[in-house]
ZAMARGU-4260 file (C-alpha; in steps of 0.2 Angstrom, whole numbers, plus 5000, padded with zeros to 4 digits):
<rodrens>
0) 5043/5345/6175 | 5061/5347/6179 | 5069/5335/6190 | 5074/5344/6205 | 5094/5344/6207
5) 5107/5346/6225 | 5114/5360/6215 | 5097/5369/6213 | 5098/5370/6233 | 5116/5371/6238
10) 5121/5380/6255 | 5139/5386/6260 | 5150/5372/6268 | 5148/5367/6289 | 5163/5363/6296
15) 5164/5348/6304 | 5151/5342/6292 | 5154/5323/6290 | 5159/5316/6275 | 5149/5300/6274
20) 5137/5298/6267 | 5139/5311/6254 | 5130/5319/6237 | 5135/5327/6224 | 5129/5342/6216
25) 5123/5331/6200 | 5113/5319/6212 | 5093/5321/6214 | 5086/5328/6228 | 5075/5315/6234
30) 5091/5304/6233 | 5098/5315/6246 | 5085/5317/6256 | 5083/5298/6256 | 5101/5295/6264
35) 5097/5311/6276 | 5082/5300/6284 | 5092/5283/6283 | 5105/5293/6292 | 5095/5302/6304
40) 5103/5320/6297 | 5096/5336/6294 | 5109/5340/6281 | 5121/5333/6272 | 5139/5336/6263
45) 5140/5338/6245 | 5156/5334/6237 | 5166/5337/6222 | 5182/5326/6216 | 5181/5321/6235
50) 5181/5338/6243 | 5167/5346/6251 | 5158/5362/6242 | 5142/5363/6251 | 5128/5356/6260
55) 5109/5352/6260 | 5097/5354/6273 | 5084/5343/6275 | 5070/5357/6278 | 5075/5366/6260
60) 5075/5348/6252 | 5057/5347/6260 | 5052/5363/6255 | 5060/5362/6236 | 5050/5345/6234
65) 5034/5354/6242 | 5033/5343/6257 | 5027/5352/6271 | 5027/5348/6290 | 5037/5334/6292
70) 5052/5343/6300 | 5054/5355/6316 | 5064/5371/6313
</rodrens>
């Protein structure tokens, strides 16, 4: 089975997104999803070279991991 990938979910860019913490698009999923519950986020920035190209939302993370029902809206 593939691992799953940020890239394989990457959303368009929020401004006003922090920075910190931060993924990249290389970076496994679960890895992001683990610093968006240390954080307390429901998304997250992805950066490339130190520049912000996207985001990933908790609730698609979930989805693409197939965890249901551990998030509201």
């Amino acid at each position: 089975m593939k691992e799953k990938k940020v890239q394989d979910i990457l959303a368009p860019f929020l401004e006003g997104t922090p920075l910190k913490p931060s993924v990249t698009l290389a970076d496994r999923l679960v890895y992001a999803v683990e610093l968006m519950v240390n954080h307390n986020r429901k998304y997250i920035a992805v950066v490339r070279r130190g520049r912000p190209i996207g985001v990933v939302y908790l609730k698609d993370a979930f989805q693409e991991l197939g965890i249901k029902g551990l998030t509201k809206g």
